[in-house]
mmCIF file of the N, C-alpha and C atoms, coordinates in Angstrom:
data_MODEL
# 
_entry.id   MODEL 
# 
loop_
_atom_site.group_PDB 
_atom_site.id 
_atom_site.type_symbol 
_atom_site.label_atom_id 
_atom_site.label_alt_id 
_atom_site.label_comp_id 
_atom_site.label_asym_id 
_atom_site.label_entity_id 
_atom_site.label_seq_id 
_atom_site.pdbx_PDB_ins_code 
_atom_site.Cartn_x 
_atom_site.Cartn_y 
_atom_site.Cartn_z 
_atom_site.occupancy 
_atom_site.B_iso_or_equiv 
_atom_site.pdbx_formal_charge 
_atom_site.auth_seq_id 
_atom_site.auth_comp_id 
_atom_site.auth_asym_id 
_atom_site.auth_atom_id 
_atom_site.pdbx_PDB_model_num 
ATOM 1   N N  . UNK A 1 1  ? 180.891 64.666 139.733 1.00 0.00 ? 1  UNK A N  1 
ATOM 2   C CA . UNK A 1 1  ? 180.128 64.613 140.973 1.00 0.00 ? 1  UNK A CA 1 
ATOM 3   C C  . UNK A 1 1  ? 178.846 63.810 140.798 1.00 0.00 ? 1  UNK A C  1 
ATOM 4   N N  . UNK A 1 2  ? 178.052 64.039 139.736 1.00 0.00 ? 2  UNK A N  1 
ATOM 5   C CA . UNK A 1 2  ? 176.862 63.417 139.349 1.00 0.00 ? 2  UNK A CA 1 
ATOM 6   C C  . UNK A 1 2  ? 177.053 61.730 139.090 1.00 0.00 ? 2  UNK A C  1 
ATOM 7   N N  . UNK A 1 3  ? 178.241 61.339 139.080 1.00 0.00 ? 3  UNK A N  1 
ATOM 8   C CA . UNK A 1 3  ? 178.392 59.475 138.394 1.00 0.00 ? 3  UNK A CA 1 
ATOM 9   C C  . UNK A 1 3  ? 178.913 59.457 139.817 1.00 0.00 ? 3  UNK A C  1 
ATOM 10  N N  . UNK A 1 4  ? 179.614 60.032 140.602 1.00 0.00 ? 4  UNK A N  1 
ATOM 11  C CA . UNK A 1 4  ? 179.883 59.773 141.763 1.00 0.00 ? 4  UNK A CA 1 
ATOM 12  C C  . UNK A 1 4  ? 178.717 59.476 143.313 1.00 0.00 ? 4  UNK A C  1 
ATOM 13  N N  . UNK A 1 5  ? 177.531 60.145 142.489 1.00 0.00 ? 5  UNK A N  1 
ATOM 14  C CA . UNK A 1 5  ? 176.215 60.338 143.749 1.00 0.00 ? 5  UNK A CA 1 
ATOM 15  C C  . UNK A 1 5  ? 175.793 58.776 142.659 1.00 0.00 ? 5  UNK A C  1 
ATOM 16  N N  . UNK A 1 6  ? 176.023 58.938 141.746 1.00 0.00 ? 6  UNK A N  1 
ATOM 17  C CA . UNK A 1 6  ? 174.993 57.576 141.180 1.00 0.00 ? 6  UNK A CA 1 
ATOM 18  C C  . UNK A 1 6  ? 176.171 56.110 141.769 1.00 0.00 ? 6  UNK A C  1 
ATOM 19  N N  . UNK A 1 7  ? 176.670 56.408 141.492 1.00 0.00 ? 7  UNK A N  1 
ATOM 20  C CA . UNK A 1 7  ? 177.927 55.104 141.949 1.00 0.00 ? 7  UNK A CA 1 
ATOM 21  C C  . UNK A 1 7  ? 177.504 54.629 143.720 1.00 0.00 ? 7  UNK A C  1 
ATOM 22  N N  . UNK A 1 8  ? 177.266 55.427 144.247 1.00 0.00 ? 8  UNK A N  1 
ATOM 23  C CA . UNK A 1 8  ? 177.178 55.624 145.806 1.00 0.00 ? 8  UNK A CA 1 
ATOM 24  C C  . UNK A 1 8  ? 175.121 55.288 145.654 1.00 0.00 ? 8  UNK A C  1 
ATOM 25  N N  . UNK A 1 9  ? 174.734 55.307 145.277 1.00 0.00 ? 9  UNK A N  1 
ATOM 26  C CA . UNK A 1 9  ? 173.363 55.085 144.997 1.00 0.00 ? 9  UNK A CA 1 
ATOM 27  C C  . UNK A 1 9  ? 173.057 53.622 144.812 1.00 0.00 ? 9  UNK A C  1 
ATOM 28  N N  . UNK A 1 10 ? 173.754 52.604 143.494 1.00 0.00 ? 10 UNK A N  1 
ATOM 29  C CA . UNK A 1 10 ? 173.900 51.741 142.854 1.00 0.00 ? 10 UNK A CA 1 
ATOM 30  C C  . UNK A 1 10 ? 174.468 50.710 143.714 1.00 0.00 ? 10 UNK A C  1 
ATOM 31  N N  . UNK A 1 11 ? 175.812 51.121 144.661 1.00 0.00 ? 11 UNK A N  1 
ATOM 32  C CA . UNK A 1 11 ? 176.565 50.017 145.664 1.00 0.00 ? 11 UNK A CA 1 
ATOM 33  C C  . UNK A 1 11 ? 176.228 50.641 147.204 1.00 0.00 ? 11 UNK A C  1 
ATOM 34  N N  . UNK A 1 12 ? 174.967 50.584 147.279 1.00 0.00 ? 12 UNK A N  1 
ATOM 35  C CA . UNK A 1 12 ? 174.649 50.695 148.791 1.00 0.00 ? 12 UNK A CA 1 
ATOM 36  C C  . UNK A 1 12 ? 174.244 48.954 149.114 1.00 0.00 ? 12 UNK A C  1 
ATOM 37  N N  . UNK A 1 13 ? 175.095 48.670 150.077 1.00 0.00 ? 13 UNK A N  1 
ATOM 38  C CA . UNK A 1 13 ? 174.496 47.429 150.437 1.00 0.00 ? 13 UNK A CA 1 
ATOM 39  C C  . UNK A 1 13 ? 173.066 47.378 150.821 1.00 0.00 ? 13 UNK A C  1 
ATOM 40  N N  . UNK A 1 14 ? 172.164 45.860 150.623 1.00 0.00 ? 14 UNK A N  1 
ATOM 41  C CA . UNK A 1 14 ? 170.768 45.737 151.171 1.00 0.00 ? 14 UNK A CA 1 
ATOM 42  C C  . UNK A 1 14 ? 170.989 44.593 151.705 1.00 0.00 ? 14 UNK A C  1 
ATOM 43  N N  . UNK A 1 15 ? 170.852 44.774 153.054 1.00 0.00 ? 15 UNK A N  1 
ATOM 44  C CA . UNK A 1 15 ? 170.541 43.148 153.760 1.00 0.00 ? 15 UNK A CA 1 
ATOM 45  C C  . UNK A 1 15 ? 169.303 42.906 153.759 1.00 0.00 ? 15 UNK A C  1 
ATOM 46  N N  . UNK A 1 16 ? 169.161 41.342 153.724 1.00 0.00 ? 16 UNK A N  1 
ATOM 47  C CA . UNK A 1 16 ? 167.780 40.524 153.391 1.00 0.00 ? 16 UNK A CA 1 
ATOM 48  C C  . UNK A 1 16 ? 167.625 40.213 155.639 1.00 0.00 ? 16 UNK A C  1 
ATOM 49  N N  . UNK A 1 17 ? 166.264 40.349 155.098 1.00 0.00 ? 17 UNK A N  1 
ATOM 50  C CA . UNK A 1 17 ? 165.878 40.078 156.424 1.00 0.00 ? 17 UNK A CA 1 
ATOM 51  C C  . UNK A 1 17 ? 166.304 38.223 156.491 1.00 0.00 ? 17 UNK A C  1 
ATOM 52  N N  . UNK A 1 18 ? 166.818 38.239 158.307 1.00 0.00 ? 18 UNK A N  1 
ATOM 53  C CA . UNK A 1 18 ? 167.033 36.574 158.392 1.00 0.00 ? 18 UNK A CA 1 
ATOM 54  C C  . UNK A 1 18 ? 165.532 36.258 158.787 1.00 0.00 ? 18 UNK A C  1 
ATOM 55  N N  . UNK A 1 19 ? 165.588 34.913 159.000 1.00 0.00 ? 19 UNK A N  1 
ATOM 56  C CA . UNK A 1 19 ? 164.635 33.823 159.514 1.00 0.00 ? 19 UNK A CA 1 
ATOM 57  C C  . UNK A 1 19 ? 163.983 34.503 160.737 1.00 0.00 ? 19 UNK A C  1 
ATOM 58  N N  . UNK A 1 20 ? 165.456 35.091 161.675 1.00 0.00 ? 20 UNK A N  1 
ATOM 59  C CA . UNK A 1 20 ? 164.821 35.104 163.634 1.00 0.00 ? 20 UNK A CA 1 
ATOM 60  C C  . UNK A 1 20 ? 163.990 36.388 163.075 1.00 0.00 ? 20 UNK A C  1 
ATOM 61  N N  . UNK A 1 21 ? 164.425 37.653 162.015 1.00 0.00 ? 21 UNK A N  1 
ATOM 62  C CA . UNK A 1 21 ? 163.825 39.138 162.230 1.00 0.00 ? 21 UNK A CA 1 
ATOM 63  C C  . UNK A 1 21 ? 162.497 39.083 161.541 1.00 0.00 ? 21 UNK A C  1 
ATOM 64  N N  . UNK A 1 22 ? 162.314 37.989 160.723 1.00 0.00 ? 22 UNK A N  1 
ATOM 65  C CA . UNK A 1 22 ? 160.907 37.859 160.361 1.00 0.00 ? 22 UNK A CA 1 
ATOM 66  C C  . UNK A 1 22 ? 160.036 36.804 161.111 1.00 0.00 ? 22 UNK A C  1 
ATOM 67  N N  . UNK A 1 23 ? 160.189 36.334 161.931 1.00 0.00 ? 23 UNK A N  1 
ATOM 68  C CA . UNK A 1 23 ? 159.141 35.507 163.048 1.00 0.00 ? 23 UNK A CA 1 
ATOM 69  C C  . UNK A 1 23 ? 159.267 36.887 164.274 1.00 0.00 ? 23 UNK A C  1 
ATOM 70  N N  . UNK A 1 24 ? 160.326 37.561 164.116 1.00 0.00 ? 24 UNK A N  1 
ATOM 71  C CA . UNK A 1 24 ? 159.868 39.272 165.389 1.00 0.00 ? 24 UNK A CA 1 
ATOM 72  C C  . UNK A 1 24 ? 159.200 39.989 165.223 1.00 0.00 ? 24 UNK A C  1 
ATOM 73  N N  . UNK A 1 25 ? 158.784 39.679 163.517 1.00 0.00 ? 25 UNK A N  1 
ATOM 74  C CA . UNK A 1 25 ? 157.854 40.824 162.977 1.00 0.00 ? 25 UNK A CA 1 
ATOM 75  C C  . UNK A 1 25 ? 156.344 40.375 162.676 1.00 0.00 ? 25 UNK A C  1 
ATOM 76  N N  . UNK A 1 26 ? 156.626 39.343 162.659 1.00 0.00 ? 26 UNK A N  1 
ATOM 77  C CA . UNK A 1 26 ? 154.718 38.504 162.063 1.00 0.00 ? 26 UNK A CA 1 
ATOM 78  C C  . UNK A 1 26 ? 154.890 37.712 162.911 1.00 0.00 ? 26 UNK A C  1 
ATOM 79  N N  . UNK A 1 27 ? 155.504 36.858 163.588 1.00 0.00 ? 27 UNK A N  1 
ATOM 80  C CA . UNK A 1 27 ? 155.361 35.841 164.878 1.00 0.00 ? 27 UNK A CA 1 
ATOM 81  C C  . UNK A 1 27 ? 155.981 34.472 164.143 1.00 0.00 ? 27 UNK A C  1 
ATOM 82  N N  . UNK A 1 28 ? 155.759 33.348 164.782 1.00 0.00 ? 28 UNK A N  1 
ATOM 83  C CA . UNK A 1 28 ? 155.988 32.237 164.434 1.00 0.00 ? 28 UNK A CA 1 
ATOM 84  C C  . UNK A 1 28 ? 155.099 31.873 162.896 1.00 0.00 ? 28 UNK A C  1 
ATOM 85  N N  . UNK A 1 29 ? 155.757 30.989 161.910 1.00 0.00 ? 29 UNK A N  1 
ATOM 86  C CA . UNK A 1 29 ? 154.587 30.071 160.926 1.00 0.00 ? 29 UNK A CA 1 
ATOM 87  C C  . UNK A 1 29 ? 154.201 29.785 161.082 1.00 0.00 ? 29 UNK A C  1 
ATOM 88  N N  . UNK A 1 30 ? 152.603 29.630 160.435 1.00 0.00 ? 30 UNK A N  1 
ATOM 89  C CA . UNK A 1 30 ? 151.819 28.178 160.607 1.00 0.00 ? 30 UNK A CA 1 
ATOM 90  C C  . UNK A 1 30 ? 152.367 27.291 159.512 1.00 0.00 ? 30 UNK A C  1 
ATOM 91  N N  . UNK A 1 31 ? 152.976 27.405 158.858 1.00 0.00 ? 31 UNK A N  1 
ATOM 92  C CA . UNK A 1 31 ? 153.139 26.263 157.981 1.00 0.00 ? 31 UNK A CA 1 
ATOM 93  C C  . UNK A 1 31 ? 154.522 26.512 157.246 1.00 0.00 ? 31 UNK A C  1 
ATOM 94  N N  . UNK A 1 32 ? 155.275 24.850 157.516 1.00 0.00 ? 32 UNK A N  1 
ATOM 95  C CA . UNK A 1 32 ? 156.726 25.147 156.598 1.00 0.00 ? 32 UNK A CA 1 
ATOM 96  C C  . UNK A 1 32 ? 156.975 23.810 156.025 1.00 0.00 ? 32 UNK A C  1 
ATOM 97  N N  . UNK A 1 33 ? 157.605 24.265 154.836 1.00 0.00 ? 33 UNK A N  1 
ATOM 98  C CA . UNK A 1 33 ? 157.908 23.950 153.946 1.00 0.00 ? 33 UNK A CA 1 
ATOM 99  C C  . UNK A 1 33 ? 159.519 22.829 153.685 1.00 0.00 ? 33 UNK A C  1 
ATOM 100 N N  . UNK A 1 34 ? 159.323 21.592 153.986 1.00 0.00 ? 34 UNK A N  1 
ATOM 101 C CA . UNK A 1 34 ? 160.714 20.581 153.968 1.00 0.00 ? 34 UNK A CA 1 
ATOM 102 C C  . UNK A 1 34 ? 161.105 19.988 152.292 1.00 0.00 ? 34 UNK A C  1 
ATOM 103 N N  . UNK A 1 35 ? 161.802 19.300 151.642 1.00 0.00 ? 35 UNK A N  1 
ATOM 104 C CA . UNK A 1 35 ? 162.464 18.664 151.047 1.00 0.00 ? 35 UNK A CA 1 
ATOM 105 C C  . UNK A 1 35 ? 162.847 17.441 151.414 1.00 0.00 ? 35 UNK A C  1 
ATOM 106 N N  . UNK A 1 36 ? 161.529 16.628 151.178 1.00 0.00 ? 36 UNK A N  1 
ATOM 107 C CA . UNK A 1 36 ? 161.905 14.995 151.888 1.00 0.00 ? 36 UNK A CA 1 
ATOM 108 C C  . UNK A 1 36 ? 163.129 14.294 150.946 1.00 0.00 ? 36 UNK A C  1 
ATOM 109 N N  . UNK A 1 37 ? 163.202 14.313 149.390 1.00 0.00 ? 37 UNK A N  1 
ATOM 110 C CA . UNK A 1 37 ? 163.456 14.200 148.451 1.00 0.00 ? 37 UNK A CA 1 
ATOM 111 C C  . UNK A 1 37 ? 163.980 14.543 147.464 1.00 0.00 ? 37 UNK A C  1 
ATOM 112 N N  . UNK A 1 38 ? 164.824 14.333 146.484 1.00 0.00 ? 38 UNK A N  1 
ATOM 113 C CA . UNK A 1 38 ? 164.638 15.129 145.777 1.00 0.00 ? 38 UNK A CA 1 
ATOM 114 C C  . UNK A 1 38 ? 163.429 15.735 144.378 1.00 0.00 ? 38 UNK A C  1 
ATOM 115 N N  . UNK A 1 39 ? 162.861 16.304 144.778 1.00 0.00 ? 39 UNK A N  1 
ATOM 116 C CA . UNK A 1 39 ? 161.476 16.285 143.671 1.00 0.00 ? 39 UNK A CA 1 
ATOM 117 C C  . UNK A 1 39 ? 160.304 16.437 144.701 1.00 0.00 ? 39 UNK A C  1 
ATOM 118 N N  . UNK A 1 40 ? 160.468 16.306 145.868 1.00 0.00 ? 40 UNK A N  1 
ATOM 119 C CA . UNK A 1 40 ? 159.312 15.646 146.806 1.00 0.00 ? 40 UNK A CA 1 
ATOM 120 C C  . UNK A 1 40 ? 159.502 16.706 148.077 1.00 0.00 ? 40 UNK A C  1 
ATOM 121 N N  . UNK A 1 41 ? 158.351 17.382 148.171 1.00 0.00 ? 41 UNK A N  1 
ATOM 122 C CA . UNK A 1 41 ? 158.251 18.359 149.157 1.00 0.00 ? 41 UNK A CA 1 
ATOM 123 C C  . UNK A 1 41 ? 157.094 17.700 150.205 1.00 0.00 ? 41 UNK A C  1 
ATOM 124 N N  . UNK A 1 42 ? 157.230 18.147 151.776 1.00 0.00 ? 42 UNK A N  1 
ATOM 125 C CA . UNK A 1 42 ? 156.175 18.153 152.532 1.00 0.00 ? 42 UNK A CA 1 
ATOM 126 C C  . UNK A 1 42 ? 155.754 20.029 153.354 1.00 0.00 ? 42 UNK A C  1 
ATOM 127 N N  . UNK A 1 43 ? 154.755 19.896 152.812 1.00 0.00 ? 43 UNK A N  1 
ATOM 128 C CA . UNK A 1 43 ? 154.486 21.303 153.574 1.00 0.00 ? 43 UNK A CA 1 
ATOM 129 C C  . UNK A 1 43 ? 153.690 21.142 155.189 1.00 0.00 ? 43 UNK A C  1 
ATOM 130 N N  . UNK A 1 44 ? 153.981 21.104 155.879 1.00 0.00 ? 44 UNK A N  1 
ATOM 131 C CA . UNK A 1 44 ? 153.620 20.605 157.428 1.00 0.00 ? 44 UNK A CA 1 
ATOM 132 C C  . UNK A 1 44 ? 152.896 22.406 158.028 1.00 0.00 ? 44 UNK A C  1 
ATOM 133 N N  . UNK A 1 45 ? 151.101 22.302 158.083 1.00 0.00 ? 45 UNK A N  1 
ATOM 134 C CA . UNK A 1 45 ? 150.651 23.445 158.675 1.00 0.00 ? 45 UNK A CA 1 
ATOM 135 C C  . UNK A 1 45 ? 150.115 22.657 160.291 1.00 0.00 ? 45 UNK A C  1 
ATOM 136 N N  . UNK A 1 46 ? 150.284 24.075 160.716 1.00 0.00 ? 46 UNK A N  1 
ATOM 137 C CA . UNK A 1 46 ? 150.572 24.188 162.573 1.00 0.00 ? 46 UNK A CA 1 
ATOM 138 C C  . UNK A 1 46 ? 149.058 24.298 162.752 1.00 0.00 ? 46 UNK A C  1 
ATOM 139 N N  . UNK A 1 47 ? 148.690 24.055 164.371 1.00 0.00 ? 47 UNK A N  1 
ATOM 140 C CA . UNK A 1 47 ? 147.506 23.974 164.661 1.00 0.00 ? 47 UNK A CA 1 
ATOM 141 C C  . UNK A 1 47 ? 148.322 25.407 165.842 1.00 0.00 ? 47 UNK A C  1 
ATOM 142 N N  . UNK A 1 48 ? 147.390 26.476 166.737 1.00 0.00 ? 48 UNK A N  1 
ATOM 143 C CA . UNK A 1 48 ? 147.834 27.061 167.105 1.00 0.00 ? 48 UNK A CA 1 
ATOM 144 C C  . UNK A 1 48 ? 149.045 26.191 168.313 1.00 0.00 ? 48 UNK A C  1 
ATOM 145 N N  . UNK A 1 49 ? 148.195 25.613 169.200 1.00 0.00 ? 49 UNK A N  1 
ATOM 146 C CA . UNK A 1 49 ? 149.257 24.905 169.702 1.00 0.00 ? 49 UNK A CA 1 
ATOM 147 C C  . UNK A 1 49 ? 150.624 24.262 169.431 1.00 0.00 ? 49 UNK A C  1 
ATOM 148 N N  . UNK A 1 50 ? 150.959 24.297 168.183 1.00 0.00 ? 50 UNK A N  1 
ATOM 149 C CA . UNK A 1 50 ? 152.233 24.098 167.456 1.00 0.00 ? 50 UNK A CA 1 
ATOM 150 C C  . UNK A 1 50 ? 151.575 22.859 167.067 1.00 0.00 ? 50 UNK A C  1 
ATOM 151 N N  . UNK A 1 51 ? 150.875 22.132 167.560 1.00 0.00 ? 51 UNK A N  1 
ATOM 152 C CA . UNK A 1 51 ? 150.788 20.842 166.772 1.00 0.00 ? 51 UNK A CA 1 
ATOM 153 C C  . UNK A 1 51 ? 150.617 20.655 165.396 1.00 0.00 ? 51 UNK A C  1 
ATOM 154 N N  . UNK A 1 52 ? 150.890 19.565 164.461 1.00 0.00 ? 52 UNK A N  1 
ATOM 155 C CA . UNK A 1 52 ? 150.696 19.267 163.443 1.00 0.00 ? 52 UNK A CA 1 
ATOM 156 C C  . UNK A 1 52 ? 149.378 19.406 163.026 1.00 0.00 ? 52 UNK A C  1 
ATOM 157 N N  . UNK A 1 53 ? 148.832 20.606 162.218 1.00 0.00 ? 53 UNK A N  1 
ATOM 158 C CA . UNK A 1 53 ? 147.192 19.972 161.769 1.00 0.00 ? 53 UNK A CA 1 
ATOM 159 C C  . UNK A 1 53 ? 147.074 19.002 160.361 1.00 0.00 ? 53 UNK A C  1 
ATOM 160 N N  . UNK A 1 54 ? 148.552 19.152 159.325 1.00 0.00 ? 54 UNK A N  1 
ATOM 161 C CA . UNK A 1 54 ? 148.198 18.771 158.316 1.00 0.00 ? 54 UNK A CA 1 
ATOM 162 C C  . UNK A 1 54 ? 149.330 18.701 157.391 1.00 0.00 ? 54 UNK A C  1 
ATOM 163 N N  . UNK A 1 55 ? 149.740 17.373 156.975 1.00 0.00 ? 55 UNK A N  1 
ATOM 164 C CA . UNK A 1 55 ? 151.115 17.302 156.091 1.00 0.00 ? 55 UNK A CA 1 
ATOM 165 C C  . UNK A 1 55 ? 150.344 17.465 154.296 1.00 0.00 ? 55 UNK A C  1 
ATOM 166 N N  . UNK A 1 56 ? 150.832 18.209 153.813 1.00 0.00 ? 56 UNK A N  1 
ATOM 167 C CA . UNK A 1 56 ? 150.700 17.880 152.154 1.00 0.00 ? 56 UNK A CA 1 
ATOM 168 C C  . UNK A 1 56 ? 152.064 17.908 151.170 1.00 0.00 ? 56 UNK A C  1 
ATOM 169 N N  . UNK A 1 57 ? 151.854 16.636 150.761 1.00 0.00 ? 57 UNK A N  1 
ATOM 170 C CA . UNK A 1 57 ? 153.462 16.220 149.642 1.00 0.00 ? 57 UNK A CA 1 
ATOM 171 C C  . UNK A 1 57 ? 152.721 16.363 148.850 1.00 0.00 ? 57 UNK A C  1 
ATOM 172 N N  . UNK A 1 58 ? 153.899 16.893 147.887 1.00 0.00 ? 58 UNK A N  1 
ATOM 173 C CA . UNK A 1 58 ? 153.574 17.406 146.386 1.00 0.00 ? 58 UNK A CA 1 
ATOM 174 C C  . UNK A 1 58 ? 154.729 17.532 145.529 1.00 0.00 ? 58 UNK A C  1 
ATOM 175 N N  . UNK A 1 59 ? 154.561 17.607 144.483 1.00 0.00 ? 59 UNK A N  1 
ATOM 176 C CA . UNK A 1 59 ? 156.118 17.657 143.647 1.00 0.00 ? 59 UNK A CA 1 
ATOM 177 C C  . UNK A 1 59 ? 157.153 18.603 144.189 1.00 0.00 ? 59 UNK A C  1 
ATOM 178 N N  . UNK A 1 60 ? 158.092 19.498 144.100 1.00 0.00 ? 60 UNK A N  1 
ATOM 179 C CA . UNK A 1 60 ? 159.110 19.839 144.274 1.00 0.00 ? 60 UNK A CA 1 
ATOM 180 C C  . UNK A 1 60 ? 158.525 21.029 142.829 1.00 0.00 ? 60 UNK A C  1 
ATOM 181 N N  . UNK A 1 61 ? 158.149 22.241 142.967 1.00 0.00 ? 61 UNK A N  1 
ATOM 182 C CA . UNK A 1 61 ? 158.389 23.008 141.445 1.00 0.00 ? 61 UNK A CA 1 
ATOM 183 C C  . UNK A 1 61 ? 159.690 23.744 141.585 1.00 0.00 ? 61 UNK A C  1 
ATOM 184 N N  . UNK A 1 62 ? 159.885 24.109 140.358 1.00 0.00 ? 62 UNK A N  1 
ATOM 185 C CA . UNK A 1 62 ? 160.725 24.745 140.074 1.00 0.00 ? 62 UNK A CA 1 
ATOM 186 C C  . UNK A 1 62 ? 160.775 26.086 140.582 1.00 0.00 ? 62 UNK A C  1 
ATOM 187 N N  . UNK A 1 63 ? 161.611 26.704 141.429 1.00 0.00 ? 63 UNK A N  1 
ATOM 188 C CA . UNK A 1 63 ? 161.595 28.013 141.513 1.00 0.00 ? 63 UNK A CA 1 
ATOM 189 C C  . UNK A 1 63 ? 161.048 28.929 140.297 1.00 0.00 ? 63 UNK A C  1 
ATOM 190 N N  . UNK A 1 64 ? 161.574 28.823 138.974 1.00 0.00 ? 64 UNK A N  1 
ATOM 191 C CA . UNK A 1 64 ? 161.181 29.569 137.983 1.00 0.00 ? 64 UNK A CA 1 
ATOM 192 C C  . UNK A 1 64 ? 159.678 29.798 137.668 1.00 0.00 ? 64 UNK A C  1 
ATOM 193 N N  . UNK A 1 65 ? 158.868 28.252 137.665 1.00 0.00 ? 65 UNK A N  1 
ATOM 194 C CA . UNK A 1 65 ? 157.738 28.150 138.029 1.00 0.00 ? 65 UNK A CA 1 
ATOM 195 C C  . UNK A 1 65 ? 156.555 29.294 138.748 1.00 0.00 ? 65 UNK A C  1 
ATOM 196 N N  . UNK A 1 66 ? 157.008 28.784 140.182 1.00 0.00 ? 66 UNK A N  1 
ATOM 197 C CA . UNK A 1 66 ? 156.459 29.562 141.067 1.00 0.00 ? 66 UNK A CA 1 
ATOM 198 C C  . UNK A 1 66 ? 156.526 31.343 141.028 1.00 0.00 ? 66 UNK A C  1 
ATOM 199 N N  . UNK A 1 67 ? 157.404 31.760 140.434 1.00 0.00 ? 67 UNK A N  1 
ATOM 200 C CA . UNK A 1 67 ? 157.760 33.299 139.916 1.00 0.00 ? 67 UNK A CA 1 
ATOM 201 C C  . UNK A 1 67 ? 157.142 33.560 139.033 1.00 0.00 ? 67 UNK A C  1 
ATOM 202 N N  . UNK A 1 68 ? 157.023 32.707 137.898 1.00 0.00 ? 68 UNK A N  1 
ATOM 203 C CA . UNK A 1 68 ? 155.759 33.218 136.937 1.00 0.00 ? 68 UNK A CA 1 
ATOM 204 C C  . UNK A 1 68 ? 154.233 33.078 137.056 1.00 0.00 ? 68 UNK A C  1 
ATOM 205 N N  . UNK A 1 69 ? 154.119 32.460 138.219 1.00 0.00 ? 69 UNK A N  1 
ATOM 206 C CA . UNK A 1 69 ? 152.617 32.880 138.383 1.00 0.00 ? 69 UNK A CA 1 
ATOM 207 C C  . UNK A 1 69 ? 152.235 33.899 138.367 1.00 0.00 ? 69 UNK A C  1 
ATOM 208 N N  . UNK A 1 70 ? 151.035 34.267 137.960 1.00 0.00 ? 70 UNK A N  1 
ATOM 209 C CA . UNK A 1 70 ? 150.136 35.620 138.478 1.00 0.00 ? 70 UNK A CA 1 
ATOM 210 C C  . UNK A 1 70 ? 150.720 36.622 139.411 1.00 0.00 ? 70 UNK A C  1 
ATOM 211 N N  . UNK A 1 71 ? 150.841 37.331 140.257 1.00 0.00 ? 71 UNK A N  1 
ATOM 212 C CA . UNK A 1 71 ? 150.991 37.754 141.552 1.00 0.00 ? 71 UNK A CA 1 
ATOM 213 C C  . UNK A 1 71 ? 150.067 39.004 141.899 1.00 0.00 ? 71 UNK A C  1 
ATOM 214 N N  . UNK A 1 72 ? 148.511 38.059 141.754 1.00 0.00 ? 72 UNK A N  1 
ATOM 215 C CA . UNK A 1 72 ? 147.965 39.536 142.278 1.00 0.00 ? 72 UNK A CA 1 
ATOM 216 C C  . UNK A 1 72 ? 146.535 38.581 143.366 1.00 0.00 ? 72 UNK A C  1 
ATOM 217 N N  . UNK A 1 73 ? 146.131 39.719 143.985 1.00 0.00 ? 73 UNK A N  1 
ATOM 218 C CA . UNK A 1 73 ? 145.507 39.585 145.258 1.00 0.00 ? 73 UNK A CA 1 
ATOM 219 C C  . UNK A 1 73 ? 144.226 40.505 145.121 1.00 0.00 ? 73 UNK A C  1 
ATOM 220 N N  . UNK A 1 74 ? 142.485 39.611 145.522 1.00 0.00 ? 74 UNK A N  1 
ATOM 221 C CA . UNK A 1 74 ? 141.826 40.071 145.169 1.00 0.00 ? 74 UNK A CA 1 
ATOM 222 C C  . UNK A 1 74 ? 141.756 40.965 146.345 1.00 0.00 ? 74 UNK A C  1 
ATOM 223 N N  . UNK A 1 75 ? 141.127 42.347 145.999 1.00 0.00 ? 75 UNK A N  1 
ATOM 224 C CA . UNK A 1 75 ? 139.973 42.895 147.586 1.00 0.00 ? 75 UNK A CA 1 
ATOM 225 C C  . UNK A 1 75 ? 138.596 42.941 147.235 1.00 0.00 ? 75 UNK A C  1 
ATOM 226 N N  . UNK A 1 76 ? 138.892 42.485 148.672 1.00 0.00 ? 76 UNK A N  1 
ATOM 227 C CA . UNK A 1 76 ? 137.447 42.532 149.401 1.00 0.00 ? 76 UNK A CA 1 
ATOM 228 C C  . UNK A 1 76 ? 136.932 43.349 150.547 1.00 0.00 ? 76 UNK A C  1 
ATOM 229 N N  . UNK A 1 77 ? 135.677 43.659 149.985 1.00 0.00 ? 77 UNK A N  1 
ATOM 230 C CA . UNK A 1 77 ? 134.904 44.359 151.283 1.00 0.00 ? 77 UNK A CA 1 
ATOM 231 C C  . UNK A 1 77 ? 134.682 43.440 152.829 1.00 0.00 ? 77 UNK A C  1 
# 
């Protein structure tokens, strides 16, 4: 009974939130992220009006990269 509650524990499916259920929950981006290239990213941030305020190209990192950064967040008063 006990490998049977863990078995049923272990294969519970998890769906990942899509694209539409996370702009329902925080709203639209200001800023996204393309692949002009290969190696070559443009990150395009929004002005509220949707307009363009600001393109920045930059290399392409590696997913692995970006995961080993730091991941911590200062507070503030």
């Amino acid at each position: 009974m006990k490998i049977l509650l863990i078995l049923l524990l272990f294969c519970t499916a998890v769906g990942a939130q899509t694209k539409d259920e996370l702009r329902r929950k925080y709203g639209e981006p200001f800023s996204e992220t393309f692949v002009v290239r290969s190696g070559v990213t443009v990150t395009a941030t929004y002005e509220p009006n949707e307009q363009i305020k600001e393109l920045l190209i930059a290399p392409q990192l590696p997913s692995e990269l970006i995961k080993l950064k730091p991941a911590t967040l200062s507070f503030r008063y």
